[in-house]
VOPAGU-2260 file (C-alpha; in pm, 1 decimal, decimal comma):
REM VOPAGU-2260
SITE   aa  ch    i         X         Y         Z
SITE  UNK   A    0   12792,9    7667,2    7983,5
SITE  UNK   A    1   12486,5    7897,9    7981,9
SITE  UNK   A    2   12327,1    8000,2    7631,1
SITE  UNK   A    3   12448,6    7693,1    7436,6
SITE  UNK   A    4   12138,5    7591,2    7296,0
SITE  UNK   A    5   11972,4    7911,1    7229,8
SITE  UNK   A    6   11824,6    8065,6    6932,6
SITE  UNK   A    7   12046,0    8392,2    6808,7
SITE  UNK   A    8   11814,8    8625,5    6724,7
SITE  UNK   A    9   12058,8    8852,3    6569,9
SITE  UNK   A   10   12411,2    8957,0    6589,5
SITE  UNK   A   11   12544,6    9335,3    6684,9
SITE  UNK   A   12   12945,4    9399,3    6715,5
SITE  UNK   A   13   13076,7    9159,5    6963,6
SITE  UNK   A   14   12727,7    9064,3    7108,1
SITE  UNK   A   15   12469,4    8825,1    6999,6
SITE  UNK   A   16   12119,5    8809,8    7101,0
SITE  UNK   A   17   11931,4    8545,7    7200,4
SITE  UNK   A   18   11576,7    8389,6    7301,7
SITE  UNK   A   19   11557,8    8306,5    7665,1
SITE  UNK   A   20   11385,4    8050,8    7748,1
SITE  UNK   A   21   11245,7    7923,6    8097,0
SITE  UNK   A   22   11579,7    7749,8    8182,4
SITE  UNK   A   23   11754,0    8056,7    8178,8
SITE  UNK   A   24   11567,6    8166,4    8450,3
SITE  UNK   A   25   11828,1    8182,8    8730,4
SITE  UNK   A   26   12117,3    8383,3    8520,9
SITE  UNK   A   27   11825,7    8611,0    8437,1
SITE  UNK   A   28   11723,7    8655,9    8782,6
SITE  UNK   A   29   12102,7    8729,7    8856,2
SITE  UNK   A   30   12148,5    8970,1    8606,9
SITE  UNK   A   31   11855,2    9171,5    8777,3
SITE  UNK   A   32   11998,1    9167,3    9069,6
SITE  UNK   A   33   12323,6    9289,7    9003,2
SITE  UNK   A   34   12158,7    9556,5    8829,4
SITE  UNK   A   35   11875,8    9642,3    9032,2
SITE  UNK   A   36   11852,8   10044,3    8876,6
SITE  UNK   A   37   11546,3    9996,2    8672,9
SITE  UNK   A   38   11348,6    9838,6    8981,8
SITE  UNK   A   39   11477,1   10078,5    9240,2
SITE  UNK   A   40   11359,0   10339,4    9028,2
SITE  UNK   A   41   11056,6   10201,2    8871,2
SITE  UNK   A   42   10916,0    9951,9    9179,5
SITE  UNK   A   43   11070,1   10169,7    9433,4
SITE  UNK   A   44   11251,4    9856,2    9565,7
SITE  UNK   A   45   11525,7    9624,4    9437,8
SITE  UNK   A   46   11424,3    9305,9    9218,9
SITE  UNK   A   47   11244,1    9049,8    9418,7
SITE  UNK   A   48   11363,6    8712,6    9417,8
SITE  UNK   A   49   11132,8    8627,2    9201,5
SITE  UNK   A   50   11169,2    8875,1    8971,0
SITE  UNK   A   51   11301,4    8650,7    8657,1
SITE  UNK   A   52   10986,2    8430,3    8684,3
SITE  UNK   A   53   10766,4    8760,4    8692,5
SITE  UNK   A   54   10909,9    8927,0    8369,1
SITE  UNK   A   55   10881,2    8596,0    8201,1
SITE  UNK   A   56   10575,3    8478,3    8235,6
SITE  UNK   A   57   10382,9    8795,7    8281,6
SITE  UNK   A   58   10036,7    8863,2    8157,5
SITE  UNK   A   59    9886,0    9137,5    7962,3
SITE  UNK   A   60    9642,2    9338,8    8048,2
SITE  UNK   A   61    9282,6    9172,3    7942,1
SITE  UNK   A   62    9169,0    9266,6    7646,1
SITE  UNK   A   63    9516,6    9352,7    7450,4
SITE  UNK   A   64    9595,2    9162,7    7184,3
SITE  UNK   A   65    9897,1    9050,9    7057,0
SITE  UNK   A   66   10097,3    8774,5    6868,0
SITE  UNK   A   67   10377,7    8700,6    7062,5
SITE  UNK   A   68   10588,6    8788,2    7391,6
SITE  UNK   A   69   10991,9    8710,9    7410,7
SITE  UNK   A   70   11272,2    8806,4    7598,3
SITE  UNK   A   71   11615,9    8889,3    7429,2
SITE  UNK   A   72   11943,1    8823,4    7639,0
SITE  UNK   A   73   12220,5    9003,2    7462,6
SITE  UNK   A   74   12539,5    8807,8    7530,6
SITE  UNK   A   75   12903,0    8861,2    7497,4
SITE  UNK   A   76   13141,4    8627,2    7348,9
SITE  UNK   A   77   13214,6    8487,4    7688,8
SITE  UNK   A   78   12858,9    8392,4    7709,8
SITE  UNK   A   79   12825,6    8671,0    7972,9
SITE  UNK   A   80   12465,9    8850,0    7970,5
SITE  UNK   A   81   12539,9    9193,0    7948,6
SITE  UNK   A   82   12172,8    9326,5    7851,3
SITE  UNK   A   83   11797,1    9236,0    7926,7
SITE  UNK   A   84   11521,7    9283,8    7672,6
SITE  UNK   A   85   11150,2    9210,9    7636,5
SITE  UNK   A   86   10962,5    9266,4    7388,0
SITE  UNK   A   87   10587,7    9199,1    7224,9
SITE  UNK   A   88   10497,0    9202,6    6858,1
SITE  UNK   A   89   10152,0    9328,9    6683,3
SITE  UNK   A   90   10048,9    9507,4    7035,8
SITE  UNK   A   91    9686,2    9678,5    6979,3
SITE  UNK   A   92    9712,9    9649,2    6575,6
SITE  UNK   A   93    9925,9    9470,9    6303,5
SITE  UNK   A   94   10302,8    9630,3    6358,1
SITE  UNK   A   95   10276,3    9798,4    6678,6
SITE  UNK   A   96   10584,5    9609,5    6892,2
SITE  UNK   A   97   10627,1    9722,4    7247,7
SITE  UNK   A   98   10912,6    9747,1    7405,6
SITE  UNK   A   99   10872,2    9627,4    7779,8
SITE  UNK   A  100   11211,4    9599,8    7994,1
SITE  UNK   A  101   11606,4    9727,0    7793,6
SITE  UNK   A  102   11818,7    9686,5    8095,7
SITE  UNK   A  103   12177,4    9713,0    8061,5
SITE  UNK   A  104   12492,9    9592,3    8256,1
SITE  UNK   A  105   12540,5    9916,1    8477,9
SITE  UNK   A  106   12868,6    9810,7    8446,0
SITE  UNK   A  107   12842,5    9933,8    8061,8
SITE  UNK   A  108   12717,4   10271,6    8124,3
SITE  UNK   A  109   12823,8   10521,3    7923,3
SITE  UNK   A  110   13067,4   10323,1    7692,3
SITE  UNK   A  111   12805,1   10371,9    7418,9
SITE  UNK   A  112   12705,3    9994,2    7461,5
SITE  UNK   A  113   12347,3   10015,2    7538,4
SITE  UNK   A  114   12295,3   10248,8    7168,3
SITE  UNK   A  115   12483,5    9991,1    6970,7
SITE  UNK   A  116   12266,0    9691,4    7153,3
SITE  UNK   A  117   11961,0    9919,1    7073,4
SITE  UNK   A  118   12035,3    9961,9    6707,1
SITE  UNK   A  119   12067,3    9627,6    6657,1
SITE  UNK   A  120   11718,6    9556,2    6813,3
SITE  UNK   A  121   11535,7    9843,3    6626,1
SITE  UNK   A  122   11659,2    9655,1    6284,7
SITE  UNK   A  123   11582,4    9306,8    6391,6
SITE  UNK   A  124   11247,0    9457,6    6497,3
SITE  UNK   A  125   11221,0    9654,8    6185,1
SITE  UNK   A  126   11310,8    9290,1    5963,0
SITE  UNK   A  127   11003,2    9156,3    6168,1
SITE  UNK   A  128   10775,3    9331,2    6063,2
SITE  UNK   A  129   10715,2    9624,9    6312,7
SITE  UNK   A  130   10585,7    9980,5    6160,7
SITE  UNK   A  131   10582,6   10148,2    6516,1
SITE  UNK   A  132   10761,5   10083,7    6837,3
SITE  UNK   A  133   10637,7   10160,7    7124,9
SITE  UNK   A  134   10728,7   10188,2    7492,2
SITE  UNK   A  135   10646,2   10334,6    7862,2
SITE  UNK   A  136   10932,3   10555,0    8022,5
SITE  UNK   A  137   10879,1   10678,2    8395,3
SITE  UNK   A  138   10940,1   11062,9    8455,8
SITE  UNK   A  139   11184,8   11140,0    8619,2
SITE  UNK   A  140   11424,8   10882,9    8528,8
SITE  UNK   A  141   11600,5   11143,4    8329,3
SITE  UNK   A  142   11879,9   10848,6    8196,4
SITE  UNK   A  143   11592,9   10668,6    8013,2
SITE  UNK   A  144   11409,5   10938,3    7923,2
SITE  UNK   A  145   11728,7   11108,4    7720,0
SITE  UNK   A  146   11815,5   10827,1    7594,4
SITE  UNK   A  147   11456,0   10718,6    7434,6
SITE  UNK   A  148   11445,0   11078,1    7320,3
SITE  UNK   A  149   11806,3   11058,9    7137,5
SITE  UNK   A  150   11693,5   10720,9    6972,1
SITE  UNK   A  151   11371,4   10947,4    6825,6
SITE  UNK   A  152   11094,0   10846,7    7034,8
SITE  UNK   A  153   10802,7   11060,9    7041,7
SITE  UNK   A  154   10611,2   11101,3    7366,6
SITE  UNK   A  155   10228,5   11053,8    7270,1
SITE  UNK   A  156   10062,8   11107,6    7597,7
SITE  UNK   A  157   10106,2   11055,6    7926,4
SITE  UNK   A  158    9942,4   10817,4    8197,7
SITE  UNK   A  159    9917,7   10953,0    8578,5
SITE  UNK   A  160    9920,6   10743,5    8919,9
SITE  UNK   A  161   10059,9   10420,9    8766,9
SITE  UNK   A  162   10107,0   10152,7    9054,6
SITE  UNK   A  163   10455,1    9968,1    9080,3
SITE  UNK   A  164   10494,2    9758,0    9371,4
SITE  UNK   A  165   10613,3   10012,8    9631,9
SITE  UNK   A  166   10612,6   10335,9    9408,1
SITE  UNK   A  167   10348,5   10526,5    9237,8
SITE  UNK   A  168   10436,5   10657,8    8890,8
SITE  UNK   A  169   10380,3   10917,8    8533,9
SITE  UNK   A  170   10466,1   10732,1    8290,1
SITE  UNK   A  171   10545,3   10854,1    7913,9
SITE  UNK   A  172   10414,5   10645,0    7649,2
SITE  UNK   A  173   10654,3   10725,6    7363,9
SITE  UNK   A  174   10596,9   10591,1    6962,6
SITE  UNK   A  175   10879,7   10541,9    6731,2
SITE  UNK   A  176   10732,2   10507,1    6363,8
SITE  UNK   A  177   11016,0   10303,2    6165,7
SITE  UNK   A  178   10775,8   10252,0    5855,0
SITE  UNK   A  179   10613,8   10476,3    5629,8
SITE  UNK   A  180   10319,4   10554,8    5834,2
SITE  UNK   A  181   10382,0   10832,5    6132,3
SITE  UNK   A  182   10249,9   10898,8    6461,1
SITE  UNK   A  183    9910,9   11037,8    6351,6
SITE  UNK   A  184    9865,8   10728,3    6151,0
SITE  UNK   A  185    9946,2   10505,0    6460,9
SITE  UNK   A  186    9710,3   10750,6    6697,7
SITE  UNK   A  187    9442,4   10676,4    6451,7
SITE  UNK   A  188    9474,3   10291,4    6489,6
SITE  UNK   A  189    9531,7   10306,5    6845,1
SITE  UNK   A  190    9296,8   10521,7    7005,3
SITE  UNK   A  191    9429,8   10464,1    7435,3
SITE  UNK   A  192    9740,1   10637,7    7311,2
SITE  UNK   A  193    9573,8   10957,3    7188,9
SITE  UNK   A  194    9636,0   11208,5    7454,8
SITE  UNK   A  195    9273,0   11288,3    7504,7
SITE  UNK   A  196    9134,4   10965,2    7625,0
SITE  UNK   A  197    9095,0   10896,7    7962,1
């Protein structure tokens, strides 16, 4: 059975979440296919076949720092992996974690799943250490872009003519401070996110 051996991460109503690791690659890459929303929408296409592999062992851009890259699968008690979550900690500056991929079972729309799964991530981010959060929404996918907003993220600029594979986006680069310090404090540290640099 899948997910035996995994490290839980954390536990939120019926769901736990765990560490994937690179043998998990082919229920990952399964998962993305059967929910291929985020890609069509994002990459203009549907997840390549090698789309598991690409999300896992993805490089930054040069030059940003960071401590440490993971991806969360959020299972059921069935072992069935019913969301899809990557994340990196100390992005830029100490507790800045970005948010890369939260891709939900469509199959769970709208059932109030993905805000519970969510909640339970912001805390287990929060435990770690994080001050901010931070994370890139396209415009126009109005679904994310409520949802981010409803969960209080704050859009601190925006970047134009963003290349995806097959699609060309605007992307909103939204902050959610979940420490003391606010978003002026985190536009002071980290100076690409100020609205007026190029």
């Amino acid at each position: 059975m899948p997910f035996e051996s995994n490290q839980i991460l954390f536990e939120v109503d019926r769901y736990c979440a765990i560490e994937l690791v690179s043998d998990d690659l082919t229920v990952i890459q399964k998962f993305l296919e059967d929910n291929p929303a985020y890609f069509l929408t994002a990459d203009g296409s549907p997840p390549a076949n090698t789309q598991a592999k690409e999300e896992f062992e993805s490089e930054l851009p040069e030059g940003w720092v960071f401590t440490s890259k993971r991806a969360i699968g959020f299972v059921d008690a069935n072992k069935v992996l019913t969301a899809f979550a990557t994340t990196v900690s100390d992005l830029f500056v100490d507790g800045v974690w970005h948010i890369g991929l939260f891709i939900l079972s469509t199959d769970k729309y709208g059932q109030g799943v993905a805000r519970r799964l969510y909640d339970g991530l912001e805390d287990w981010l929060k435990a770690s250490g994080a001050k901010w959060l931070r994370l890139g929404v396209i415009v126009g996918n109005a679904r994310a872009e409520r949802f981010w907003e409803r969960n209080g993220y704050l859009e601190a600029r925006r970047r134009y003519g963003i290349t995806m594979k097959n699609a060309t986006n605007t992307v909103r680069v939204m902050i959610k401070p979940i420490g003391e310090a606010g978003l002026s404090e985190y536009l002071r540290l980290v100076s690409r996110d100020r609205p007026d640099t190029p």
